[in-house]
Backbone of each chain as nested JSON, in Angstrom:
{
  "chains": [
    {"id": "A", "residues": [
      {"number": 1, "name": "UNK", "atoms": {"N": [116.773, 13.521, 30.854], "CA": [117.461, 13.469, 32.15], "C": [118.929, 13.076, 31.988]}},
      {"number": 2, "name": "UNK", "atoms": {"N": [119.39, 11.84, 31.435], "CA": [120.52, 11.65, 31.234], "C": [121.089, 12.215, 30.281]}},
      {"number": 3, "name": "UNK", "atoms": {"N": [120.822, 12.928, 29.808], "CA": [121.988, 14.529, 28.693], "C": [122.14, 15.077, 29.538]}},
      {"number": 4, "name": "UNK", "atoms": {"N": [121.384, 16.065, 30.624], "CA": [121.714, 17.15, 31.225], "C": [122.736, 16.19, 32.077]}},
      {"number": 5, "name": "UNK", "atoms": {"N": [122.578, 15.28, 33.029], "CA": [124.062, 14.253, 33.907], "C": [125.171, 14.215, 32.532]}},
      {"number": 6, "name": "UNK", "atoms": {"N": [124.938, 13.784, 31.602], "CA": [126.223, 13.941, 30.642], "C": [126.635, 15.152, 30.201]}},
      {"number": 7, "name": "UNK", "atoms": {"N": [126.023, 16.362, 30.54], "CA": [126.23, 17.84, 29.906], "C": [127.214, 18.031, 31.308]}},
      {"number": 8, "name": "UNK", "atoms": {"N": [126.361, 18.187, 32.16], "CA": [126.94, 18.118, 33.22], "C": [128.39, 17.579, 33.923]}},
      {"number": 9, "name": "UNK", "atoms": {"N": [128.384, 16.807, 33.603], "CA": [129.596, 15.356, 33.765], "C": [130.885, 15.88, 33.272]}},
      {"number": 10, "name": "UNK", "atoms": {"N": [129.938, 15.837, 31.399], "CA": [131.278, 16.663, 30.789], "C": [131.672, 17.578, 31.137]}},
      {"number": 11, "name": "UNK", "atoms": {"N": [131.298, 18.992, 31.344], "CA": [131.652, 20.23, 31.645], "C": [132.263, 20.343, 32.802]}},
      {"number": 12, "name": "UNK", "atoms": {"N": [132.239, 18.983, 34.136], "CA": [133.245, 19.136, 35.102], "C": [134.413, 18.208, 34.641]}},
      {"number": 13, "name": "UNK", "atoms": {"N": [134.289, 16.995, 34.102], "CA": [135.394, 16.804, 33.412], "C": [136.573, 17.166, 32.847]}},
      {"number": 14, "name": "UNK", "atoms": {"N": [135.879, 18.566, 32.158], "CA": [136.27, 19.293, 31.528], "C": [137.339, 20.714, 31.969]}},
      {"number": 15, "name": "UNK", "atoms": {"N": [136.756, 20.88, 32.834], "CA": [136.871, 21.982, 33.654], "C": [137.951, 21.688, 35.082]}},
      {"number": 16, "name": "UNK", "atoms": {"N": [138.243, 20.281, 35.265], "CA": [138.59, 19.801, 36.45], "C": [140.099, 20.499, 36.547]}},
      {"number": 17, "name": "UNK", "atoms": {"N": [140.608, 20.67, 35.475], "CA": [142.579, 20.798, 35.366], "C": [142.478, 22.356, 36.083]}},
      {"number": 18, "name": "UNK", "atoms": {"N": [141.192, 23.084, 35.471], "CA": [141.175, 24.707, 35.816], "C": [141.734, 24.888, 36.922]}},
      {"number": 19, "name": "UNK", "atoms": {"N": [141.274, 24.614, 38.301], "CA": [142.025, 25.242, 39.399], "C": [143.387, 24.781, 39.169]}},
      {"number": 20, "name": "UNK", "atoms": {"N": [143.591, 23.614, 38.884], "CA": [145.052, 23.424, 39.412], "C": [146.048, 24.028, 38.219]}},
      {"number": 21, "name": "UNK", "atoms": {"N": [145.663, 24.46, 37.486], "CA": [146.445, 25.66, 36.145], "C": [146.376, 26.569, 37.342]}},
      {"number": 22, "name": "UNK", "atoms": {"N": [145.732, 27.144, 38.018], "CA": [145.308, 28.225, 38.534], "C": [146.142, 28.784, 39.792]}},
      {"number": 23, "name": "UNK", "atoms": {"N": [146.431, 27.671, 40.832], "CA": [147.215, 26.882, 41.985], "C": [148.546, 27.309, 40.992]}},
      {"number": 24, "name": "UNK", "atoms": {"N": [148.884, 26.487, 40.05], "CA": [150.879, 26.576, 39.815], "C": [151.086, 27.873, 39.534]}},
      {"number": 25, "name": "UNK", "atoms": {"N": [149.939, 28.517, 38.673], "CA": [150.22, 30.097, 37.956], "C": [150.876, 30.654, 39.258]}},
      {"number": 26, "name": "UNK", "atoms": {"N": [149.852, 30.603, 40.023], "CA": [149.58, 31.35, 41.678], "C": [151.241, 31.048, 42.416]}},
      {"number": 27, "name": "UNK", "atoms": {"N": [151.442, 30.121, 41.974], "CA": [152.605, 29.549, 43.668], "C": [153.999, 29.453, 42.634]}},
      {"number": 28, "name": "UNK", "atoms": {"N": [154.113, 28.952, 41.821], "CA": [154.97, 29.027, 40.597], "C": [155.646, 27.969, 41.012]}},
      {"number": 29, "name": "UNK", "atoms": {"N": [154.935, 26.611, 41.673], "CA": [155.972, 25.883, 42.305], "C": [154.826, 24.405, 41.548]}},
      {"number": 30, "name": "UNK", "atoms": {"N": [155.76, 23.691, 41.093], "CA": [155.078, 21.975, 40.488], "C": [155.665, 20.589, 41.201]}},
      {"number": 31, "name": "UNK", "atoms": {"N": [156.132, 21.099, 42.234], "CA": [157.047, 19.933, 42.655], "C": [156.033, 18.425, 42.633]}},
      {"number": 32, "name": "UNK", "atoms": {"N": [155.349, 18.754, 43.529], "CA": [154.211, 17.265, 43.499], "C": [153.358, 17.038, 42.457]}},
      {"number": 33, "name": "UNK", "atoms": {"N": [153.707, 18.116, 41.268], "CA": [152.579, 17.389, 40.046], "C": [153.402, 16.483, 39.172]}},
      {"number": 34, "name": "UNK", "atoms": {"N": [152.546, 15.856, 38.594], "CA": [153.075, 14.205, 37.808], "C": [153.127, 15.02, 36.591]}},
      {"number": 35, "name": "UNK", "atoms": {"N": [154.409, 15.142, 35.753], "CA": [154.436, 15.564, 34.292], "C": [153.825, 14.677, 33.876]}},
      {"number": 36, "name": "UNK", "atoms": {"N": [153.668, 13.082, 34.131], "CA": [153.473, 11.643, 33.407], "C": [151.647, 12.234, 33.454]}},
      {"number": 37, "name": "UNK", "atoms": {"N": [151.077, 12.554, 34.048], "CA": [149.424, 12.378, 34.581], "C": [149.446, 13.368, 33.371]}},
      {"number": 38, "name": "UNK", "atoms": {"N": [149.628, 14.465, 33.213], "CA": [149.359, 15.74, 32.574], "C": [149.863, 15.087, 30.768]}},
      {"number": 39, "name": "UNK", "atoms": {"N": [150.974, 14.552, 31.255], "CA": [150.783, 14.248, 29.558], "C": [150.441, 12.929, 28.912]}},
      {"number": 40, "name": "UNK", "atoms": {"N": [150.216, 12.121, 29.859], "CA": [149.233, 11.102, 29.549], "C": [147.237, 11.352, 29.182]}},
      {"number": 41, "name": "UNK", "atoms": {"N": [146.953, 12.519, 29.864], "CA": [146.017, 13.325, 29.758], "C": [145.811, 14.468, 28.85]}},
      {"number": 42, "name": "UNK", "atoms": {"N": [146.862, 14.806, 28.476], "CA": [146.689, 15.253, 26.989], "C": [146.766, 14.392, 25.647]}},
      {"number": 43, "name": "UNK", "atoms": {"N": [147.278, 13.353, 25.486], "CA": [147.684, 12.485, 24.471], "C": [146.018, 12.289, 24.893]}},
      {"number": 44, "name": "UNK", "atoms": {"N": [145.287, 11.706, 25.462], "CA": [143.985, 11.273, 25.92], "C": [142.782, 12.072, 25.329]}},
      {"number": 45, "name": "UNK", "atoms": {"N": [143.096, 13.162, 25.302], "CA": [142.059, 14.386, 25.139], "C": [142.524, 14.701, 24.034]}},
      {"number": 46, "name": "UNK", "atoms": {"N": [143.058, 14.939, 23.144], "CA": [143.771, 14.535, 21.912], "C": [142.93, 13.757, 21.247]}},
      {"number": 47, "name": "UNK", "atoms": {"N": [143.117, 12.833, 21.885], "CA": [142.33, 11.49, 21.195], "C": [141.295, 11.408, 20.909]}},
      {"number": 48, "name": "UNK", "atoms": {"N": [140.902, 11.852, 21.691], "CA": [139.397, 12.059, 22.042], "C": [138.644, 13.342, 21.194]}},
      {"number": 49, "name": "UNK", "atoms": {"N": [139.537, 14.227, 20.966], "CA": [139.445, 15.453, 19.84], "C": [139.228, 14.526, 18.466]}},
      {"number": 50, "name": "UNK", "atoms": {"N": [140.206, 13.789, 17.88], "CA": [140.414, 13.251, 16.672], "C": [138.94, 12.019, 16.769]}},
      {"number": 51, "name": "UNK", "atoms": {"N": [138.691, 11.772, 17.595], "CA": [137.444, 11.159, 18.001], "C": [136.235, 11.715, 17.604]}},
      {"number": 52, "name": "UNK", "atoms": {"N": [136.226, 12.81, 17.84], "CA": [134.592, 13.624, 17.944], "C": [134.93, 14.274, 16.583]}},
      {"number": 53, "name": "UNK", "atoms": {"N": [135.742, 14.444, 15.86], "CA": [135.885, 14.535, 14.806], "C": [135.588, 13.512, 13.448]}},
      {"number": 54, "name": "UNK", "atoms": {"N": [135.677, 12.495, 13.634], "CA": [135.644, 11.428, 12.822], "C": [133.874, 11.242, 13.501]}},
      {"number": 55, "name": "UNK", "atoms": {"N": [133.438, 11.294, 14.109], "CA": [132.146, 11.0, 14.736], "C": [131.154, 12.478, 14.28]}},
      {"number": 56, "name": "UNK", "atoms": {"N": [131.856, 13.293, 13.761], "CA": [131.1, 15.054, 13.739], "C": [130.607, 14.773, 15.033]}},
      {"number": 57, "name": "UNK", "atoms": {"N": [131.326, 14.787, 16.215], "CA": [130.552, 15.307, 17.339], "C": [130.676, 16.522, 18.193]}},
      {"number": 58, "name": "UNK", "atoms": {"N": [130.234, 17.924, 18.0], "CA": [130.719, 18.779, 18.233], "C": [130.74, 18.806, 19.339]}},
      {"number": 59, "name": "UNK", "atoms": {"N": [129.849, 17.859, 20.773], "CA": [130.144, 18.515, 22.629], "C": [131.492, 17.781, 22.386]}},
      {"number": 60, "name": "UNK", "atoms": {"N": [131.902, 16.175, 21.728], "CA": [133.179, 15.345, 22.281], "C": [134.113, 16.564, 21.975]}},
      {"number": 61, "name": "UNK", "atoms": {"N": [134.416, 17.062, 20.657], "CA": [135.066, 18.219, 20.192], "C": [135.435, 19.381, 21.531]}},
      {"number": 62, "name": "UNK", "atoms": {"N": [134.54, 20.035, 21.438], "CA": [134.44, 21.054, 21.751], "C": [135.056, 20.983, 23.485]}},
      {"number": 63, "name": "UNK", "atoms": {"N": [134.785, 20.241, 24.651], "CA": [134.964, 19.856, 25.767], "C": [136.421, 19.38, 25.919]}},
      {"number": 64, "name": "UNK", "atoms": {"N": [136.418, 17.965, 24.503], "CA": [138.064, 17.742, 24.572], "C": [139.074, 18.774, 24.405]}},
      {"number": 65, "name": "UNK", "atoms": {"N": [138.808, 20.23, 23.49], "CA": [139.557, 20.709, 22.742], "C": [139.771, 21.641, 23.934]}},
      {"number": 66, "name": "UNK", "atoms": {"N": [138.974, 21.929, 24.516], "CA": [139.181, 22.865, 26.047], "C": [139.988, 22.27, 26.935]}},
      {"number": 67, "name": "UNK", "atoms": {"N": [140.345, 20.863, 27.094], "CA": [140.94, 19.935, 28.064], "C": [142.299, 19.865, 27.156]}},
      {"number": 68, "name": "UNK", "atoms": {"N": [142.406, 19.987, 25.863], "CA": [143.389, 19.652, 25.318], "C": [144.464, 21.296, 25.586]}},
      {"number": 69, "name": "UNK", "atoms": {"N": [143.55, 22.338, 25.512], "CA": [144.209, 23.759, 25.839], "C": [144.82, 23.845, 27.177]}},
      {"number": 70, "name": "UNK", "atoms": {"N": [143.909, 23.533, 27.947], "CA": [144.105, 23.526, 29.487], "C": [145.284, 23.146, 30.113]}},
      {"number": 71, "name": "UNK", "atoms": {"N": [145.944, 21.885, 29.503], "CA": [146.207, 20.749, 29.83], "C": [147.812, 20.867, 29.396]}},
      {"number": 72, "name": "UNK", "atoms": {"N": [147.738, 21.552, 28.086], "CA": [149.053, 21.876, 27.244], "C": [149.277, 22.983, 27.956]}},
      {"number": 73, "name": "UNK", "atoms": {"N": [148.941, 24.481, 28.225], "CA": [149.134, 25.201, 28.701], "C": [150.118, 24.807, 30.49]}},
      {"number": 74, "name": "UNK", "atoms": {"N": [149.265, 23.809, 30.893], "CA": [149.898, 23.185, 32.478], "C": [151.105, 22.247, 31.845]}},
      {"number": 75, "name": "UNK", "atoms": {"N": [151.277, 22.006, 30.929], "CA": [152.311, 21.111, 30.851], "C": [153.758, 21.975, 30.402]}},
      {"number": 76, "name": "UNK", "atoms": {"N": [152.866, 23.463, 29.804], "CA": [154.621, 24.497, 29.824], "C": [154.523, 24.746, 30.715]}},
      {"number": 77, "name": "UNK", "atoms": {"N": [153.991, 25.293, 31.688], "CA": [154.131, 26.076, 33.021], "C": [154.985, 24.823, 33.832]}},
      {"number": 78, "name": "UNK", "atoms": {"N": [154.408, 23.452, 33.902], "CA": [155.384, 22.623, 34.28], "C": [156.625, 22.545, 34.469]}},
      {"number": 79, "name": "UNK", "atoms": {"N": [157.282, 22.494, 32.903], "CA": [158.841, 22.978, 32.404], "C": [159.069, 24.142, 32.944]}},
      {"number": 80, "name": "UNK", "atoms": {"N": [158.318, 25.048, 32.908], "CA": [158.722, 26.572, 33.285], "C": [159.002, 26.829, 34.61]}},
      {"number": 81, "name": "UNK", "atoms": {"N": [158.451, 25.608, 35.246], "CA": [158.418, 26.238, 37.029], "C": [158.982, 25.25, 37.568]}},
      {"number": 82, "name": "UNK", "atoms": {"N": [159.476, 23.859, 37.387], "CA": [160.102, 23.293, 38.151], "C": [161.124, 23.152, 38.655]}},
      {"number": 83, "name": "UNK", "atoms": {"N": [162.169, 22.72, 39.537], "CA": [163.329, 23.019, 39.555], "C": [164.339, 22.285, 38.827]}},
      {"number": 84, "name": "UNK", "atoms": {"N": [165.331, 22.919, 38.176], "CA": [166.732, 22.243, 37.886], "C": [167.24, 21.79, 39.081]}},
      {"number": 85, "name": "UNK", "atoms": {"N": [167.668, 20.448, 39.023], "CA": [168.213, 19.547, 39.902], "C": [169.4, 19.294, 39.236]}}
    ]},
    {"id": "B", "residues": [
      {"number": 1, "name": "UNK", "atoms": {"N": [137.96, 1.607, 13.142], "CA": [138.508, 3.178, 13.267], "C": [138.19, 3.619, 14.32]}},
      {"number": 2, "name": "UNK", "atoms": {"N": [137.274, 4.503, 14.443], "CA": [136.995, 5.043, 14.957], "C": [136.79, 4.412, 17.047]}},
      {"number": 3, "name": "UNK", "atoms": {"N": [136.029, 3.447, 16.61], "CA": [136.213, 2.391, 17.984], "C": [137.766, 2.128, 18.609]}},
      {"number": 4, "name": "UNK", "atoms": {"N": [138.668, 1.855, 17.663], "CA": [140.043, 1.966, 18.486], "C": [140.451, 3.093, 19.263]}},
      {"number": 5, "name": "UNK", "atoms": {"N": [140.42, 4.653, 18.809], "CA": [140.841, 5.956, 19.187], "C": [139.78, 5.466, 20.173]}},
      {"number": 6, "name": "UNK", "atoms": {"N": [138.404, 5.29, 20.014], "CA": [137.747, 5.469, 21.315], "C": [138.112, 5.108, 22.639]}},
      {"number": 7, "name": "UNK", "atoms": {"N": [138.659, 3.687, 22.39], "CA": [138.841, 2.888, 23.117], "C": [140.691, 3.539, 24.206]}},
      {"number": 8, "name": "UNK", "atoms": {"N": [141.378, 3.604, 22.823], "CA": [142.641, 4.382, 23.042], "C": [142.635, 5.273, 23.968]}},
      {"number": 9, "name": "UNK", "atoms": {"N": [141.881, 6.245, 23.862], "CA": [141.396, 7.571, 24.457], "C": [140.907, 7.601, 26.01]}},
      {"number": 10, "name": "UNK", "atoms": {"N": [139.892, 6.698, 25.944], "CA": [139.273, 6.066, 26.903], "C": [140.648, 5.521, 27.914]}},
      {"number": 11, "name": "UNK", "atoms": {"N": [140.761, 4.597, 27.402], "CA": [142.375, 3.979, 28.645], "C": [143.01, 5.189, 29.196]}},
      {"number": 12, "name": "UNK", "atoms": {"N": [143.575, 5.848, 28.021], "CA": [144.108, 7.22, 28.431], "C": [143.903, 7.864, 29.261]}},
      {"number": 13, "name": "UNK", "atoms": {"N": [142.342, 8.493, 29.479], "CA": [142.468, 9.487, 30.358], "C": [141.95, 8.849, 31.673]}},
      {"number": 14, "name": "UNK", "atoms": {"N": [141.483, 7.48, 31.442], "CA": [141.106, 6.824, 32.719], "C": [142.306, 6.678, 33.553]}},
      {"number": 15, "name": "UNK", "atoms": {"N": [143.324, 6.513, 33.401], "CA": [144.847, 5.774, 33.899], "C": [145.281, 7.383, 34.463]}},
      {"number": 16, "name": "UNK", "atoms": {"N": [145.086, 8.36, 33.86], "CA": [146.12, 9.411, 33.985], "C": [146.574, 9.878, 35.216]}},
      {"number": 17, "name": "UNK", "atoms": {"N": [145.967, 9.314, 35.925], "CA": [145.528, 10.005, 37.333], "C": [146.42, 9.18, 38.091]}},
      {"number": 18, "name": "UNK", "atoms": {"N": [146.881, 7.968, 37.682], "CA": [147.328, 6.994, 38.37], "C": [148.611, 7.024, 38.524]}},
      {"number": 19, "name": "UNK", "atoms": {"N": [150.047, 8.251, 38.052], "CA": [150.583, 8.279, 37.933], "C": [150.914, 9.61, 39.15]}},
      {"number": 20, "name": "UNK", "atoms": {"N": [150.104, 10.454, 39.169], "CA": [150.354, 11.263, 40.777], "C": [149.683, 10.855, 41.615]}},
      {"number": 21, "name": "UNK", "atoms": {"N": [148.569, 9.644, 41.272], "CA": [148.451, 9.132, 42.975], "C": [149.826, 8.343, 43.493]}},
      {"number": 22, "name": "UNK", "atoms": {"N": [150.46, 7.303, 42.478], "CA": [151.898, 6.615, 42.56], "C": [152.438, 7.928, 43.135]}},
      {"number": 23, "name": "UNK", "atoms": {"N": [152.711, 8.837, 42.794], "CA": [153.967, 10.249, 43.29], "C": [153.682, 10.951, 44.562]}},
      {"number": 24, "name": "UNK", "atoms": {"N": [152.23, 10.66, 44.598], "CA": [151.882, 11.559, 45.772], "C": [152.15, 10.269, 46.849]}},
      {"number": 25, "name": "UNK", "atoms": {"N": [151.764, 9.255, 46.547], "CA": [152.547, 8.309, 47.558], "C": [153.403, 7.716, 48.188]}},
      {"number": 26, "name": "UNK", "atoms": {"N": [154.895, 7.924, 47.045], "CA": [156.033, 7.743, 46.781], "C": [156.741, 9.219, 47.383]}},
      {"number": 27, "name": "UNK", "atoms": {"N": [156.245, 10.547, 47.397], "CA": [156.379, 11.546, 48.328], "C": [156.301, 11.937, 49.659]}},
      {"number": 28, "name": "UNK", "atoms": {"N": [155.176, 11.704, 49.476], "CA": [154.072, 12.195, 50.492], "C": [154.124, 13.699, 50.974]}},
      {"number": 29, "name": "UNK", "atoms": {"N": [153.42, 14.317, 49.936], "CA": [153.171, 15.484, 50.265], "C": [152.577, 16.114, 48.794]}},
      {"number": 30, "name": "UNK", "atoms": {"N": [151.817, 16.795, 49.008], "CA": [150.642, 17.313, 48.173], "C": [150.586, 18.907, 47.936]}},
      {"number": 31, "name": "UNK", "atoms": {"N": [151.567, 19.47, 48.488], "CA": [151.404, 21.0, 48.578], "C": [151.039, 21.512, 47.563]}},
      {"number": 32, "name": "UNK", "atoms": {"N": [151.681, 21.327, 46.057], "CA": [151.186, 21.891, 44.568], "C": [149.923, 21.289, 43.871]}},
      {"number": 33, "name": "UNK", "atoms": {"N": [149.332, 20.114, 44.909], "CA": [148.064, 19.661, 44.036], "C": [146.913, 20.517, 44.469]}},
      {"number": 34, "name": "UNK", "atoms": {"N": [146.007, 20.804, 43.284], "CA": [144.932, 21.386, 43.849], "C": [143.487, 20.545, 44.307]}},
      {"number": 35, "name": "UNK", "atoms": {"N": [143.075, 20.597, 45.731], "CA": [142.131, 19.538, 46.197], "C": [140.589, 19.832, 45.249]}},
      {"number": 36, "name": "UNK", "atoms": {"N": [141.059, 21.226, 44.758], "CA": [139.221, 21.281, 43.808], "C": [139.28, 20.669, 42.781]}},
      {"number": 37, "name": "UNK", "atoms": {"N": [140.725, 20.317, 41.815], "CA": [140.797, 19.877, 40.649], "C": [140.425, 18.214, 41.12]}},
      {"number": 38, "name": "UNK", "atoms": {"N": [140.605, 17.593, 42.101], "CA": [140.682, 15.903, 42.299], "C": [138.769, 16.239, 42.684]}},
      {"number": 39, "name": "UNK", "atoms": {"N": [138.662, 17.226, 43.493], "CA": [136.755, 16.941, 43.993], "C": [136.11, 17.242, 42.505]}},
      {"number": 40, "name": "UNK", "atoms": {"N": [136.168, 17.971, 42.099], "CA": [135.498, 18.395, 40.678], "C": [135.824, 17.096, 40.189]}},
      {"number": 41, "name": "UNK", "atoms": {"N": [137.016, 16.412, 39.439], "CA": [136.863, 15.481, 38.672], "C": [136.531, 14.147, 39.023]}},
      {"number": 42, "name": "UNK", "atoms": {"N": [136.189, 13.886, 40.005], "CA": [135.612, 13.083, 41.247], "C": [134.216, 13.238, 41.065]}},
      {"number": 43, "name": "UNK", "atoms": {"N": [133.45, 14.226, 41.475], "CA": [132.252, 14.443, 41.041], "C": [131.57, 14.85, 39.578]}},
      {"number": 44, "name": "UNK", "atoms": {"N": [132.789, 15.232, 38.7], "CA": [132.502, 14.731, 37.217], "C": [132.52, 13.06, 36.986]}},
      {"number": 45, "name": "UNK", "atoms": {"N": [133.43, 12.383, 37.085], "CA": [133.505, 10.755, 36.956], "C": [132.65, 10.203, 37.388]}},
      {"number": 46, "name": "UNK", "atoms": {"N": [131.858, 10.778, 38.601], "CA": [130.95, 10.215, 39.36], "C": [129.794, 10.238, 38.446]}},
      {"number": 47, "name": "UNK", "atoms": {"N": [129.378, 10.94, 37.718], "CA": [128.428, 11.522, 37.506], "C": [128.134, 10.769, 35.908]}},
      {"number": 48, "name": "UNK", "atoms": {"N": [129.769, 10.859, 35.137], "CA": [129.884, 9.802, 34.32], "C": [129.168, 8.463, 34.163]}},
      {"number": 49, "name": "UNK", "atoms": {"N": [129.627, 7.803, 35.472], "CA": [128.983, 6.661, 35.799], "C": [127.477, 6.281, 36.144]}},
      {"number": 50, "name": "UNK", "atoms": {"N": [126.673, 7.249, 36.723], "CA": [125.804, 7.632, 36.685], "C": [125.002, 7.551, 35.041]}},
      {"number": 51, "name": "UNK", "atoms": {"N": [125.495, 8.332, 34.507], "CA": [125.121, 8.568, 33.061], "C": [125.398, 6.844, 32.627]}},
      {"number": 52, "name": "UNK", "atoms": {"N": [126.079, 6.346, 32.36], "CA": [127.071, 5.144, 31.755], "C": [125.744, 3.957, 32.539]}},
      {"number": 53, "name": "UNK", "atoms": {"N": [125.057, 4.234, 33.952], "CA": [124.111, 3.073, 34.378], "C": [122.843, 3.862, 33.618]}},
      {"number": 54, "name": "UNK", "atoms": {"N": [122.791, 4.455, 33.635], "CA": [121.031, 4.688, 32.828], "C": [120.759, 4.292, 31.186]}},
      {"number": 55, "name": "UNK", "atoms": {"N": [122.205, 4.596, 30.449], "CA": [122.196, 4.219, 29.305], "C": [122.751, 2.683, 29.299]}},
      {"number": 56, "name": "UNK", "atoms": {"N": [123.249, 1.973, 30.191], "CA": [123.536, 0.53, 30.657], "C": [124.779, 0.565, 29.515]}},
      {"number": 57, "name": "UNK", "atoms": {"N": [125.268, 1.515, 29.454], "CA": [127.033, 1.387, 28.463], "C": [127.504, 0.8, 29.48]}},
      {"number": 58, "name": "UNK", "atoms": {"N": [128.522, -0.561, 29.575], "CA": [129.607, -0.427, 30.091], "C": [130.805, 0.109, 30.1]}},
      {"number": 59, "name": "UNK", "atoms": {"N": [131.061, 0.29, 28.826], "CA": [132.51, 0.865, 28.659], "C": [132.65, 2.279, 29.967]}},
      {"number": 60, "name": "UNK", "atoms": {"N": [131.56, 3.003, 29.39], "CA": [131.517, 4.471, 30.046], "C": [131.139, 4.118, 31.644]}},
      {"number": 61, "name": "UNK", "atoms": {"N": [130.468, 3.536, 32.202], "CA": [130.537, 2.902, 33.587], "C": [132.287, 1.86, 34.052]}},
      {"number": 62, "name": "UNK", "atoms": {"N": [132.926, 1.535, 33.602], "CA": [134.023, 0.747, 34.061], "C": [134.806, 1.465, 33.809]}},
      {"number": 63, "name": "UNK", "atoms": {"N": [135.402, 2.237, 32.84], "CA": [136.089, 3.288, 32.762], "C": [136.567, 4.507, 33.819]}},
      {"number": 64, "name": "UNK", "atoms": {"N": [135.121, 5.041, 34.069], "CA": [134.847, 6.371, 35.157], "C": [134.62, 5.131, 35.958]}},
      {"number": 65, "name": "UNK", "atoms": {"N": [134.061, 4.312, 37.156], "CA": [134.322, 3.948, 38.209], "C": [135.839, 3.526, 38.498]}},
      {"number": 66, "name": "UNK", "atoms": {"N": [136.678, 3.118, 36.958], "CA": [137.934, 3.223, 37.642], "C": [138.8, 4.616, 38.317]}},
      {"number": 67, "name": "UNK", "atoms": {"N": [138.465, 5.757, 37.439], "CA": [138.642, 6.871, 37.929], "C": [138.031, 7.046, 39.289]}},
      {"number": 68, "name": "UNK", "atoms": {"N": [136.835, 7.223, 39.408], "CA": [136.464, 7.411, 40.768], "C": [137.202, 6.895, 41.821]}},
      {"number": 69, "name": "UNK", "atoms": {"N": [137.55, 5.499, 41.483], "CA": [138.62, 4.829, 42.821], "C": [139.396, 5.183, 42.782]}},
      {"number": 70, "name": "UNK", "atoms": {"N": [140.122, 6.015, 41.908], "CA": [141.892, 6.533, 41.665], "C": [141.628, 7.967, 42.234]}},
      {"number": 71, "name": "UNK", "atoms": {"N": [140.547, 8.767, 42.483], "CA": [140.471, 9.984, 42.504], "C": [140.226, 10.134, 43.813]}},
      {"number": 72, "name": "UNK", "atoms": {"N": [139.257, 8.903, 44.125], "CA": [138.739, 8.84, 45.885], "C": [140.229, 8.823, 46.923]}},
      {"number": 73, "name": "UNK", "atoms": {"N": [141.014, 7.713, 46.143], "CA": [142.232, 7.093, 46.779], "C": [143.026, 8.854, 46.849]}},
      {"number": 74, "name": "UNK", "atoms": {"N": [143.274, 9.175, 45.705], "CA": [143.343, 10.38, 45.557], "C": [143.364, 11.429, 46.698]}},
      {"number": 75, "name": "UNK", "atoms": {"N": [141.841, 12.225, 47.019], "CA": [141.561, 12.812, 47.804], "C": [141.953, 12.616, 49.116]}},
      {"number": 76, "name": "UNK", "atoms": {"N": [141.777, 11.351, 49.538], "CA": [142.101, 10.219, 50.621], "C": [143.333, 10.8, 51.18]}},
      {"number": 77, "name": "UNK", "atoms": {"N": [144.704, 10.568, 49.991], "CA": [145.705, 11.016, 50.422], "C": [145.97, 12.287, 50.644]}},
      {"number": 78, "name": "UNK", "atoms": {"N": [145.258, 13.769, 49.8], "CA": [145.67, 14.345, 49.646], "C": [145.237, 14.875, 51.29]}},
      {"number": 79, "name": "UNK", "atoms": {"N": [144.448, 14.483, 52.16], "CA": [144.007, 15.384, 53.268], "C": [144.764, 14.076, 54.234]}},
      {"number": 80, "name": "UNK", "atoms": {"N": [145.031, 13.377, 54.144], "CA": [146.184, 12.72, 55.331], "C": [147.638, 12.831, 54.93]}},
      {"number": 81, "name": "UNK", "atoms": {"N": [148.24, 14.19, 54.002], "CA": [149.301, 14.088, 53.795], "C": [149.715, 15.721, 53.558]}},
      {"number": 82, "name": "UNK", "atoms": {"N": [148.534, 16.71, 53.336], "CA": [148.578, 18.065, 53.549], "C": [149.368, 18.315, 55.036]}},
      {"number": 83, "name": "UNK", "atoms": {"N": [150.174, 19.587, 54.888], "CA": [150.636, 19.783, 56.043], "C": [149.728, 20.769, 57.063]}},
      {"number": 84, "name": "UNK", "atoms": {"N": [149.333, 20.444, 57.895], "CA": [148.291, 21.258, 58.903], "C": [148.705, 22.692, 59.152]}},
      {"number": 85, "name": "UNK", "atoms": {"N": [147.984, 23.924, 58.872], "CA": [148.606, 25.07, 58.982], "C": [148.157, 25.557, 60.005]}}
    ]}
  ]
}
């Protein structure tokens, strides 16, 4: 019972950045997103990669390394779409 | 070793969130956040914790209930600060 809540858990965890990659692609606009959240959340998931690594744990791996793609990907689009002030 | 990154990691992505609830408050206005990315990871954290009381971990229960309150607070704002269309 409690794997499938942690399979589970993880995979929305995991998955949570998706729409909002999805939202900036769409509108091309980042004004109200936190660069600080996004790259405090990658350094995190990162970590957490080098984690499940030293542990051979292939879900920590595998979940982080999707959050770590996700996450980097939203953090160029960031630079790419915000405004020069 | 390995317990530090955990731990590291852990702070990390628990906090991350805490830096566009500060912006979204310090704004007020939410137009580029996406409300599925805060419910999804809301009901991932939730679910965390969940997991974290059956296996009686604390770390993984105090961690994700701090998220949950940052994500709730979160949501909270994001629908008393959306502009009504």
């Amino acid at each position: 019972m409690e794997i499938v809540i942690g399979i589970v858990a993880g995979i929305l965890t995991s998955i949570s950045m998706v729409p909002q990659l999805i939202k900036v692609i769409k509108e091309k606009d980042v004004e109200n997103i936190s660069p600080m959240m996004i790259t405090i959340l990658l350094v995190g998931v990162s970590m957490w990669v080098v984690y499940g690594v030293i542990l051979k744990e292939w879900p920590i791996i595998l979940s982080n390394a999707f959050s770590v793609l996700v996450n980097a990907t939203l953090l160029i689009f960031y630079f790419f779409f915000r405004k020069r002030t």
